[in-house]
C-alpha atoms as one frame of an Amber mdcrd trajectory, in Angstrom:
protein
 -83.961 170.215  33.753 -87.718 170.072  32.819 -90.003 172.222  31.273 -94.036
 171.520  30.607 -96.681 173.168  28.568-100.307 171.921  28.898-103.618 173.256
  27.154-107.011 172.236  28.158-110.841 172.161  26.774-109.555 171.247  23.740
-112.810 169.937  21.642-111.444 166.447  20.364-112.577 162.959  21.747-109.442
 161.949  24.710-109.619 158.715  22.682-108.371 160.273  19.378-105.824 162.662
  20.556-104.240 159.518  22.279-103.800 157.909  18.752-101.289 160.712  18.230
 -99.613 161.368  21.210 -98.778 157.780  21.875 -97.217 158.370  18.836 -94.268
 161.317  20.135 -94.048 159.886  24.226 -90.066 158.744  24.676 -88.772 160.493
  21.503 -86.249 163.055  20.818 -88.316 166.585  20.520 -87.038 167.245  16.936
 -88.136 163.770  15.668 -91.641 164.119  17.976 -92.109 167.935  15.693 -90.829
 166.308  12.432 -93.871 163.140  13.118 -96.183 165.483  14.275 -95.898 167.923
  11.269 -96.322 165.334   8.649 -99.383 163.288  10.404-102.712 163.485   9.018
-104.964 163.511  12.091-106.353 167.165  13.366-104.891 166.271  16.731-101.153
 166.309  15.091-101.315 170.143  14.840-102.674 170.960  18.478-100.059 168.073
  19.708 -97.511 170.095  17.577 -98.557 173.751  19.420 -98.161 172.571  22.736
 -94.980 170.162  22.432 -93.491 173.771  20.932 -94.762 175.614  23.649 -92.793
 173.480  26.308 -89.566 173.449  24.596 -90.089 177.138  24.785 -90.961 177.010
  28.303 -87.875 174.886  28.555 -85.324 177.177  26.566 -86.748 180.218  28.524
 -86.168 178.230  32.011 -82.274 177.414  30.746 -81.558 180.764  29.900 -82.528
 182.287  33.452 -80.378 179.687  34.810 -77.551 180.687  32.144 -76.859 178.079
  30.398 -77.987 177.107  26.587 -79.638 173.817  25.816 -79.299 172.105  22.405
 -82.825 171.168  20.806 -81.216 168.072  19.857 -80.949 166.989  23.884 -84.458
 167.766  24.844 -87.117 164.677  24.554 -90.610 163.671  25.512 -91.181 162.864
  29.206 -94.398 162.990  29.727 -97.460 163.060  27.521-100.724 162.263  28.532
-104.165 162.854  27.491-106.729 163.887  30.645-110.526 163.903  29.667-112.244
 167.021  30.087-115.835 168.579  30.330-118.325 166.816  28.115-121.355 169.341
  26.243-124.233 167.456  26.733-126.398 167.314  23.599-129.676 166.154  23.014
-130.882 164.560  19.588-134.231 163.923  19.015-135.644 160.145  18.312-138.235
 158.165  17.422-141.293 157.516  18.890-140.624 160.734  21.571-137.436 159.509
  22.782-134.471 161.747  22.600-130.366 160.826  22.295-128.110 161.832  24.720
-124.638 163.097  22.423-121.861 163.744  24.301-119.412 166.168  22.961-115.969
 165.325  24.771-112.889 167.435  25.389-109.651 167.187  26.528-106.653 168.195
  28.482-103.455 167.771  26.952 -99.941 167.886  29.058 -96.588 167.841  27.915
 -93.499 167.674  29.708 -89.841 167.722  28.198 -86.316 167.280  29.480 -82.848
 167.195  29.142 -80.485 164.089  29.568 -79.135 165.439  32.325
């Protein structure tokens, strides 16, 4: 059984929220919440709302089915990092010229399972 929780636009570089999720991908969901608790980056704690979302979305799906899933089975599937819209920005430069800035976002998606 498989549950997944994804959340999108969220206003981080793809390249940096990577960094952490490559982190949790393959790992029991306990140890992936205990690593993503104690990690420094800003990206641990939206990592950390969505991987808690799907284990929700996971306990809720077990339950309709009747049976009861131990959190201690459940682990990382799938986690991937999709780019999403960029804000274009411009800065001003010298001599007339202006900077493009590209503020980038992401989609994250997070899929857990059982052994089974």
């Amino acid at each position: 059984m498989e549950a997944r929780a994804l959340k999108k636009h969220i206003r981080m570089s793809p390249r940096k929220m990577r960094l952490v999720i490559d982190l949790i991908r393959g790992k029991r969901a306990v140890e992936a919440l205990n690593i993503l608790r104690f990690h420094p980056k800003h990206a641990a704690k939206e990592a950390e709302l969505v991987l808690r979302s799907a284990m929700a979305n996971l306990n809720n799906k077990a339950m309709e089915a009747g049976e009861r899933i131990n959190d201690n089975e459940v682990y990382v599937k799938v986690a991937k990092v999709d780019g999403g819209p960029s804000f274009k920005r411009i800065m001003p430069a010298p001599q007339g010229r202006a900077f493009r800035i590209r503020k980038r976002s992401n989609h994250l998606t997070i899929i857990v399972g059982t052994d089974k």
